[in-house]
C-alpha positions in Angstrom: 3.5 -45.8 -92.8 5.0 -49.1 -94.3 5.7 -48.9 -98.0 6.3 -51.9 -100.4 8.7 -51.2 -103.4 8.3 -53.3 -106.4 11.1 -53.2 -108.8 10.5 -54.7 -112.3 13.5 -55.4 -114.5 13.7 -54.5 -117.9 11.2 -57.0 -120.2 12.0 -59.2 -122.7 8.9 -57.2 -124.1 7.8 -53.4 -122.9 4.9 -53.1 -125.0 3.2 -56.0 -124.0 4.9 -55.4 -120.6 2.8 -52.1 -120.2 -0.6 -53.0 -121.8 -0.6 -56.3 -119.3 0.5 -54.1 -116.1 -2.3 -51.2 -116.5 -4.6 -53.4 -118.2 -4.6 -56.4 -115.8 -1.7 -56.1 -112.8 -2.7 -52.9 -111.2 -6.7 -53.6 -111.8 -6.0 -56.8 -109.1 -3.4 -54.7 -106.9 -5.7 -51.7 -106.6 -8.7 -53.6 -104.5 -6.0 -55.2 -101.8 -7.4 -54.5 -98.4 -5.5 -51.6 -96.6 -3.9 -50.4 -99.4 -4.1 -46.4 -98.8 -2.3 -45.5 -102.3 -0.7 -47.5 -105.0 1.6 -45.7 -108.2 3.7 -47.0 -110.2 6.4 -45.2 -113.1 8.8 -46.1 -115.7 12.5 -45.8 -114.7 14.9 -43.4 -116.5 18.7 -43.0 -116.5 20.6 -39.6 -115.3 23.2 -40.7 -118.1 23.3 -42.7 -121.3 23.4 -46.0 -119.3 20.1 -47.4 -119.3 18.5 -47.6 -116.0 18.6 -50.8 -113.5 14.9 -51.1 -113.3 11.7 -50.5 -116.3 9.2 -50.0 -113.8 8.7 -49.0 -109.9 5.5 -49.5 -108.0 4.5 -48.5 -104.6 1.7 -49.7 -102.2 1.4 -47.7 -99.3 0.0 -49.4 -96.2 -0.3 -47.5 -92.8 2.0 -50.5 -91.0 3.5 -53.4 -91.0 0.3 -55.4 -89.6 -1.8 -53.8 -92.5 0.3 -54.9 -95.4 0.7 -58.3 -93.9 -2.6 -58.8 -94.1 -3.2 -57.1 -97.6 -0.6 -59.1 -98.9 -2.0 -62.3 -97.2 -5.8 -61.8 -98.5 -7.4 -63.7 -101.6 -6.6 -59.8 -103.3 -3.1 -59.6 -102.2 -2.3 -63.4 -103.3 -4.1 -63.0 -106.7 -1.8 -60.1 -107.4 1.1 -61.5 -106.0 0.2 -64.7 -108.1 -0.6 -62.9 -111.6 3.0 -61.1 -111.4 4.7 -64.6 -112.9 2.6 -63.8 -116.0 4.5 -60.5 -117.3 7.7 -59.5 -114.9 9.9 -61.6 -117.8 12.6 -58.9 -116.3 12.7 -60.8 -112.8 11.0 -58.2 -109.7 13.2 -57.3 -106.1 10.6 -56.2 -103.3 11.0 -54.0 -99.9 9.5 -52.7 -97.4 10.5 -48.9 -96.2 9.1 -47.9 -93.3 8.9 -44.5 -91.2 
């Protein structure tokens, strides 16, 4: 299993942040090919400090081949593409892998 982490810093605006992301980013991420799940949550803090990310998503691929691919297909580059449009916070990727 080969899982890619998005990490989305905080946005200049959450509101519209949020109504883009579930409205028009995870409608294009959910189709990419070999994609066997895809979540996503708002980050919170253990302490007062606020935490170093709004917003974690994960897109679970069963290896490294798969994701490749999904990534490199016309759904995987229109997501990849359309992230520009809202991540005003700046976004840090990985891959974890079992």
């Amino acid at each position: 299993m080969h899982i890619l982490t998005v990490l989305y810093g905080h946005p200049t605006d959450p509101g519209a942040f949020d109504e883009y992301y579930e409205k028009t980013h995870a409608p294009l991420a959910e189709p990419i090919p070999g994609l066997q799940s895809f979540t996503y949550r708002h980050c919170s803090s253990l302490d007062e400090n606020p935490p170093p990310y709004y917003l974690v998503a994960e897109l679970t691929f069963d290896s490294m081949e798969s994701l490749q691919a999904g990534l490199g297909s016309e759904q995987g580059q229109a997501a990849a593409g359309d992230v520009p449009n809202f991540a005003t916070g700046g976004v840090t990727m990985f891959v974890a892998h079992d």
